[in-house]
C-alpha positions as CSV (number, residue, x, y, z in Angstrom):
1,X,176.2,91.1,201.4
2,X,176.3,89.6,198.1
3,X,178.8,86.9,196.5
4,X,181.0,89.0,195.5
5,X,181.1,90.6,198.6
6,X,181.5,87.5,200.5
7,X,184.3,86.2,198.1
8,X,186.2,89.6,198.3
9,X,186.7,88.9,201.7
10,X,188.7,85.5,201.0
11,X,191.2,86.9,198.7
12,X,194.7,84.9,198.7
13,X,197.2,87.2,197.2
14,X,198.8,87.7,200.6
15,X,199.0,83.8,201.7
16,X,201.5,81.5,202.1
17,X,203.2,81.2,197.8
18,X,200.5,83.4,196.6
19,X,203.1,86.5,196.9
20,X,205.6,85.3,194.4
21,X,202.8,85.2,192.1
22,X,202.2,88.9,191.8
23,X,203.8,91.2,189.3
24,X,204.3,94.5,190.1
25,X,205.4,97.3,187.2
26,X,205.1,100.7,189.2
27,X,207.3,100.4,192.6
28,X,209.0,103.1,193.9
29,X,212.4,101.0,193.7
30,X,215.0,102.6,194.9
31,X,219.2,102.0,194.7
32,X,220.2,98.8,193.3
33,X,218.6,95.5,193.7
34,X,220.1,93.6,196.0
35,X,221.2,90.5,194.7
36,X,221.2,86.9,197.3
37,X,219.6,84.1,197.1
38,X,215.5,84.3,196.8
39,X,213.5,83.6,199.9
40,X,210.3,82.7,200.5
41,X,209.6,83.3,204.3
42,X,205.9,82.6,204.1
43,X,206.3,79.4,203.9
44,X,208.8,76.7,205.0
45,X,211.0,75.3,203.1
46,X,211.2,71.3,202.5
47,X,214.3,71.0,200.5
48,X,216.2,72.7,203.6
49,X,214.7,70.6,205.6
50,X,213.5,67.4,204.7
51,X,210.2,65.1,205.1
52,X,210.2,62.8,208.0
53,X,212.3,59.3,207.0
54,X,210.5,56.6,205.8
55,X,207.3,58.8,204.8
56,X,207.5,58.6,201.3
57,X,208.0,54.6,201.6
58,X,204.5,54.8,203.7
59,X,203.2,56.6,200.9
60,X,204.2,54.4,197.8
61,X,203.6,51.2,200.2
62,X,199.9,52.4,200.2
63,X,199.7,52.9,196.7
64,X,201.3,49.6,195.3
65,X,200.4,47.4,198.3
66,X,197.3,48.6,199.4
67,X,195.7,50.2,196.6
68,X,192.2,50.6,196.8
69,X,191.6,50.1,200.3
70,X,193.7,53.0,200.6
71,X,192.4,55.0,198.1
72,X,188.9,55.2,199.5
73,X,188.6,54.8,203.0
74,X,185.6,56.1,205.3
75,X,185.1,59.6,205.5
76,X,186.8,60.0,209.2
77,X,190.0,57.8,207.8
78,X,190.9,54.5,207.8
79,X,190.5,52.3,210.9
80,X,193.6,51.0,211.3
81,X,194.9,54.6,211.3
82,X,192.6,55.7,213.5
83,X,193.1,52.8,216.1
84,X,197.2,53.3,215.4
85,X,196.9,56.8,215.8
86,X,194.9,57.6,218.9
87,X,196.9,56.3,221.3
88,X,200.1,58.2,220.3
89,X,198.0,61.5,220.6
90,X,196.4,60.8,223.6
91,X,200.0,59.6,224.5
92,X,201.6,63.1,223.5
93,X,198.8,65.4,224.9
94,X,197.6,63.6,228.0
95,X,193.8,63.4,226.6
96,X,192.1,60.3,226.0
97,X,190.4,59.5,222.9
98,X,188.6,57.4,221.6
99,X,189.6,56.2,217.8
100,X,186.4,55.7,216.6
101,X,184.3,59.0,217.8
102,X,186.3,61.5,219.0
103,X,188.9,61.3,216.0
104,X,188.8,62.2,212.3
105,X,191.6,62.6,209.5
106,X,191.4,66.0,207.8
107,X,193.1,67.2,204.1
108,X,195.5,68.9,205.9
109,X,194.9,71.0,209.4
110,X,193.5,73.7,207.7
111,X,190.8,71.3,206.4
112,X,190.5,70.2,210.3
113,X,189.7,74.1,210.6
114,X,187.5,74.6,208.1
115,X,185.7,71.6,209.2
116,X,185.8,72.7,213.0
117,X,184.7,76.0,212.2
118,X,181.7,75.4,209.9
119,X,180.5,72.2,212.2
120,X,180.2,75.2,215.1
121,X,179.0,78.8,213.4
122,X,175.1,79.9,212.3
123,X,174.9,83.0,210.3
124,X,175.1,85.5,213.0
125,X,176.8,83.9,215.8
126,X,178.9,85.6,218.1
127,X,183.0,84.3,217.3
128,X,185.9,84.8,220.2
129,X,189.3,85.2,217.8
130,X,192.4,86.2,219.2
131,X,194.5,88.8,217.6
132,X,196.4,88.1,216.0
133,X,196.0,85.3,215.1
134,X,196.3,82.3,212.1
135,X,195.0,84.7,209.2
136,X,192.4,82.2,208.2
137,X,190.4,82.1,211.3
138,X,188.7,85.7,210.7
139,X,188.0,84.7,207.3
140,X,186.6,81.3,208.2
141,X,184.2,83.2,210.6
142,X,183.6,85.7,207.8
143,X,182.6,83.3,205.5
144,X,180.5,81.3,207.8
145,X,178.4,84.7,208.7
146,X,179.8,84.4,212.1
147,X,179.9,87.8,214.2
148,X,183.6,87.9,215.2
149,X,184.8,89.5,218.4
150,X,188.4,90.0,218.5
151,X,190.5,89.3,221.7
152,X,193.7,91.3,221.8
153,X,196.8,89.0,222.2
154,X,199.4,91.3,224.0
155,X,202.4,89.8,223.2
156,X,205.4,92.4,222.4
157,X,206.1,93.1,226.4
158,X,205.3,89.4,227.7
159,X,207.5,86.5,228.9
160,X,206.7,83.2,229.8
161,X,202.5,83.8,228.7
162,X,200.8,84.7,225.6
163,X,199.4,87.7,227.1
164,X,195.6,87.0,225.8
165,X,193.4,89.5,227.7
166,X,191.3,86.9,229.7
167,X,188.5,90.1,231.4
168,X,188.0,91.0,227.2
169,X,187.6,87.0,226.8
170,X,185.0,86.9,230.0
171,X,183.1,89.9,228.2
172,X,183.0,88.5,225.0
173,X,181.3,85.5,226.1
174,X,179.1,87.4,228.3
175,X,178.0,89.4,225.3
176,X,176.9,86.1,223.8
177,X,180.0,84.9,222.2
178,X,179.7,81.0,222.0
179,X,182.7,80.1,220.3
180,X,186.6,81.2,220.7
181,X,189.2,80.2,218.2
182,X,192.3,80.1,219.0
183,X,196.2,79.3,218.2
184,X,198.8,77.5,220.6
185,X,201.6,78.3,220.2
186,X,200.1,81.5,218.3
187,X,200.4,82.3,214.8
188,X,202.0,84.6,213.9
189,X,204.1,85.6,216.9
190,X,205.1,81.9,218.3
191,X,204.1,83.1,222.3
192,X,203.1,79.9,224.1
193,X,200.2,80.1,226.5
194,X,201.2,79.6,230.1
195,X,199.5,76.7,232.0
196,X,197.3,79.6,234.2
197,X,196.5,81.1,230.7
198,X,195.3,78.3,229.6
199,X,193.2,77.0,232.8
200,X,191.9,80.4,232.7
201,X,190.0,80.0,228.8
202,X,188.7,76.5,230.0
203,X,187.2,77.2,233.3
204,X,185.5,80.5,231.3
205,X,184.9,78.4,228.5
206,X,182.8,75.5,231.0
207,X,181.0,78.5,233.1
208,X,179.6,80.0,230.1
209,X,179.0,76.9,227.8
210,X,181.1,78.0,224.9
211,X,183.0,75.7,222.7
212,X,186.9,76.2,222.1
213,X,188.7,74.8,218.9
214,X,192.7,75.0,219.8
215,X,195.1,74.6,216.8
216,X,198.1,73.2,218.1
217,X,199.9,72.5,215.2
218,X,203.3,73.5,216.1
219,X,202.9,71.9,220.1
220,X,205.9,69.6,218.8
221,X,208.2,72.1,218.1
222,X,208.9,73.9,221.4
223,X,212.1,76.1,222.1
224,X,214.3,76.5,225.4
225,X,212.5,73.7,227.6
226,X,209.3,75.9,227.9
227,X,206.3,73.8,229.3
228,X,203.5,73.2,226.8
229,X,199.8,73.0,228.2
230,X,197.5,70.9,226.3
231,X,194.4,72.2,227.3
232,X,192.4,69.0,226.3
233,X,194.2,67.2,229.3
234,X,192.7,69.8,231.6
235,X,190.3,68.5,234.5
236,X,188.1,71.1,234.2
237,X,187.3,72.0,230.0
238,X,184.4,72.6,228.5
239,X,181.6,70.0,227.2
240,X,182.6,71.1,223.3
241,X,186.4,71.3,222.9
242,X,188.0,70.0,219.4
243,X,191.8,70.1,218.8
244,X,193.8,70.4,215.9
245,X,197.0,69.1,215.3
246,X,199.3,67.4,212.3
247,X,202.2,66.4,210.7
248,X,202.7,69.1,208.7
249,X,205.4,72.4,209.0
250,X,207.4,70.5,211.8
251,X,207.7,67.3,209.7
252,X,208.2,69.1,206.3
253,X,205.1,66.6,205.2
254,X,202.8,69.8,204.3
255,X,202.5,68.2,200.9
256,X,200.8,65.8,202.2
257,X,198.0,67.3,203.8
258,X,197.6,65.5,206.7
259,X,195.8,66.9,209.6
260,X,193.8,65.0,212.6
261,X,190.9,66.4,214.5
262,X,189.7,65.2,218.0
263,X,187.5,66.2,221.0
264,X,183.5,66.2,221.4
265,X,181.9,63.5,219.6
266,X,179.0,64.9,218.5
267,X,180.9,67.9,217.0
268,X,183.4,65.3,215.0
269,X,180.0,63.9,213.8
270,X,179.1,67.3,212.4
271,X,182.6,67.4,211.2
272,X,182.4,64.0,209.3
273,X,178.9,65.2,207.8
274,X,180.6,68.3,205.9
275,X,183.7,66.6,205.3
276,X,181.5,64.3,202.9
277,X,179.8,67.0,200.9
278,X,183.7,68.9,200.8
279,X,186.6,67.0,200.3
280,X,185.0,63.1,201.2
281,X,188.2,62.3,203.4
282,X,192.0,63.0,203.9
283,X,193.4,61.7,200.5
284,X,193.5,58.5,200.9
285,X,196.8,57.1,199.6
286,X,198.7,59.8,201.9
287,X,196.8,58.9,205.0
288,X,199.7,56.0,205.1
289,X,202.2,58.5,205.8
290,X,200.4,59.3,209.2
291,X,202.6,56.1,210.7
292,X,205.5,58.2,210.8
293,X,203.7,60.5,213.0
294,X,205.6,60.3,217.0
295,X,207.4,57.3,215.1
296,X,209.8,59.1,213.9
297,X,213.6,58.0,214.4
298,X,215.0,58.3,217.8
299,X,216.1,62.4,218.3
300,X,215.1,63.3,215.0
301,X,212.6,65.6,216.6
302,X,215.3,67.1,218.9
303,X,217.5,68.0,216.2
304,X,215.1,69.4,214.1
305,X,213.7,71.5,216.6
306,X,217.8,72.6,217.7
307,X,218.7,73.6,213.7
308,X,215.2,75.9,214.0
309,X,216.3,77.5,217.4
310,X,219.6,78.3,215.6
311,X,218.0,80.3,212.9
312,X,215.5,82.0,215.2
313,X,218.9,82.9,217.3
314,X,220.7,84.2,214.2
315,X,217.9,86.0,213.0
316,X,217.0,88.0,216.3
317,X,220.5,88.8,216.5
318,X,219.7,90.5,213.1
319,X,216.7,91.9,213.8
320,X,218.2,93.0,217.3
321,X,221.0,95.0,215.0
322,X,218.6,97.7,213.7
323,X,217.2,100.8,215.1
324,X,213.4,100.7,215.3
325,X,212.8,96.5,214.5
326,X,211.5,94.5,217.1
327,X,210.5,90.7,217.4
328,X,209.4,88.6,220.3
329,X,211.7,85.7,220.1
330,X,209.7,82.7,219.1
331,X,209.2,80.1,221.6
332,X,207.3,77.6,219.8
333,X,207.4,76.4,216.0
334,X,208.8,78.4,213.3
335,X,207.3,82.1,212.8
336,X,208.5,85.7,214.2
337,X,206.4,88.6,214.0
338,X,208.4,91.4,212.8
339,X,207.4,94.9,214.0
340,X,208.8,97.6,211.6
341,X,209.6,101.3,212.2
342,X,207.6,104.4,210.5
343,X,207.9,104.3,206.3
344,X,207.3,106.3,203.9
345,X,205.5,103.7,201.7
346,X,202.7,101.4,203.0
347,X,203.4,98.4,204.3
348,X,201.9,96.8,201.0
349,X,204.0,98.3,199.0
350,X,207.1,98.3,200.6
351,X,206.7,94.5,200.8
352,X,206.4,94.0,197.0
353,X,209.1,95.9,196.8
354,X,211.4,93.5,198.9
355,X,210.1,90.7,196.9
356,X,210.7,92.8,193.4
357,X,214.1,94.5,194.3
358,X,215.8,92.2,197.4
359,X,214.2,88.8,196.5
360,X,212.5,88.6,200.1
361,X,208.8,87.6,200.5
362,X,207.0,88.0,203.5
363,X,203.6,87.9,204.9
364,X,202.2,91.4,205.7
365,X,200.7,91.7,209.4
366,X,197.4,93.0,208.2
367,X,196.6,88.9,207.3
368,X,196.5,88.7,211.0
369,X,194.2,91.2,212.2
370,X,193.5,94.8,210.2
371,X,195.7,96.9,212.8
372,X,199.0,95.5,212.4
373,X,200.2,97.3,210.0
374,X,203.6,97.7,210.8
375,X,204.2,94.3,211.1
376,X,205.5,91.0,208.6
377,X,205.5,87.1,209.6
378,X,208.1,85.1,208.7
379,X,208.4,81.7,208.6
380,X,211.9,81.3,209.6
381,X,212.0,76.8,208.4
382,X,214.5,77.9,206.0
383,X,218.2,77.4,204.6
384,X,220.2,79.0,207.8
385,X,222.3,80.9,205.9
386,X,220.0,81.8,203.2
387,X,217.5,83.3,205.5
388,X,219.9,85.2,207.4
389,X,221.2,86.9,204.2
390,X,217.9,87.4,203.1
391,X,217.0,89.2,206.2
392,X,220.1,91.6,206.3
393,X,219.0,92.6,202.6
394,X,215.1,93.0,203.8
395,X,216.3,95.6,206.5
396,X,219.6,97.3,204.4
397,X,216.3,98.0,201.6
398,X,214.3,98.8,204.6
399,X,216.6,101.9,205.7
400,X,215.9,103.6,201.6
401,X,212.3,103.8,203.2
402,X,212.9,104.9,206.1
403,X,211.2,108.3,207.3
């Protein structure tokens, strides 16, 4: 493989604001455009619903009051942050950590990935994925020469589990795999893993020695009263485990980029050791805004999570309405995976066409593993009524394409 065989791999026109960025001059458009108000599902929306209170003050107070001592702090974050912050995860998840080993501030929790990923893959190590899955992991392994070996997430018939084939799991770390990446609750289909699910990874996880790295970045943001598992709180785990977690798409502080890292000290040292060569530390002024984090004003997080469920209802009833569309309803944070009946355009194509003729952008399921192809994530964290509208247009386009 050369560079630009590697790089081809990365490409971005399908993530999350890349779409709107595309101009398309030869669609098959057909009927009149159908006029509402533009959304963009593939990301949430901050205006409709706004940062946590008081994190901008955090931010500005950093800047004006603390100023340089915020502006370049140690590569794994500031201490105080880290001392302040530890507790209230281990407090949340059940594991205990300790602030100055086990802990590192990221540029968002997709820089926690990155880091994770690279601080555990040689060229040509065997990669566990589950699929689908966040769209980045297979390209992370990609780019890190990693061998990947996908685990298939059955998900469209299951209640009350993700439906992760465990005996594919057992094989692929029998075949060598030292390494499985995964999502909770998934992304792109919102499935929670049940407790037994997750026991299951980390007792095959400790018998073969592999490591896990769990991105639990919506955990906060759970629907119905399901029961969350953090499997870092499990007696029996493996010795290399690293989760991932931040204020970010729950708190509408994605601007921030804010994302924490902790598990296995020796792998947050790795961690810390390419952080420095890659982005030297979470930006330093916006690390402030990590006090708000489970300080956040008595049942804020209740409501917020409530105005999400109501979309997700609205929109299921929607997607319930027509012949041939499917979703699992979400059960934790803010995504349904959308499975679409046969067209007579590619899914590709009939996506830039909803963003070119319905002013509807959505994320085509082929980011999440190559076979889902019939499929579209949403990010429902949206204007209720504006996404609803937006949907009924998405699927009133849908039935011009039809076969």
């Amino acid at each position: 493989m050369n560079i630009e065989e590697k790089f081809a791999t990365l490409g971005v026109d399908n993530a999350p604001g890349q779409e709107s960025l595309r101009k398309d001059h030869s669609l098959d458009l057909r009927g009149p455009a159908l006029d509402g108000i533009a959304v963009d599902f593939s990301h949430g929306d901050v205006d409709a619903h706004k940062p946590t209170p008081g994190s901008l003050g955090l931010f500005t107070e950093g800047v004006l009051l603390t100023g340089a001592g915020q502006a370049y702090t140690p590569y794994r974050g500031k201490s105080s942050i880290l001392e302040s912050l530890a507790p209230r995860l281990s407090g949340f998840t059940g594991a205990a950590i300790d602030p100055y080993s086990e802990l590192i501030l990221t540029p968002g929790t997709q820089g926690a990935l990155f880091l994770a990923v690279g601080a555990n893959i040689m060229p040509g190590d065997k990669v566990a994925i589950a699929e689908p899955d966040y769209f980045a992991n297979r390209k992370m392994v990609e780019f890190f020469h990693g061998e990947m070996i996908p685990i298939p997430l059955v998900w469209q018939t299951q209640r009350d589990k993700a439906g992760l084939d465990l005996a594919a799991l057992e094989k692929a770390f029998q075949a060598g795999a030292r390494l499985f990446l995964f999502s909770n609750p998934n992304n792109p289909t919102g499935c929670i893993y049940s407790a037994d699910e997750i026991r299951s990874i980390a007792a095959l996880a400790a018998a073969y020695g592999a490591t896990l790295i769990v991105d639990q970045l919506y955990c906060r943001q759970i629907y119905d009263g399901r029961k969350y598992t953090h499997l870092c709180a499990e007696s029996e785990r493996p010795d290399n485990l690293i989760t991932i977690m931040g204020p970010s798409k729950t708190e509408s502080l994605s601007g921030y980029r804010l994302g924490a890292a902790f598990g296995t000290a020796a792998v947050i040292d790795r961690m810390e050791k390419l952080q420095a060569i890659m982005a030297l530390r979470c930006g330093g002024y916006n690390q402030a805004v990590f006090e708000c984090w489970f300080n956040e004003p008595e049942e804020w997080l209740a409501a917020r999570t409530e105005a999400h469920r109501q979309i997700r209802d609205d929109l299921m009833a929607v997607i319930d309405s027509v012949d041939g569309v499917s979703a699992r309803p979400t059960e934790g944070g803010s995504y349904l995976f959308v499975t679409l009946p046969e067209l007579d355009v590619s899914l590709h194509e009939f996506i830039r066409i909803a963003r070119a003729h319905a002013a509807v952008t959505v994320t085509p399921g082929t980011e999440f593993g190559p076979q889902f192809h019939h499929q579209f994530r949403i990010n429902f964290s949206q204007d209720h009524d504006a996404a609803v509208d937006a949907m009924r247009r998405l699927f009133r386009l849908m039935e011009l394409y039809r076969k």
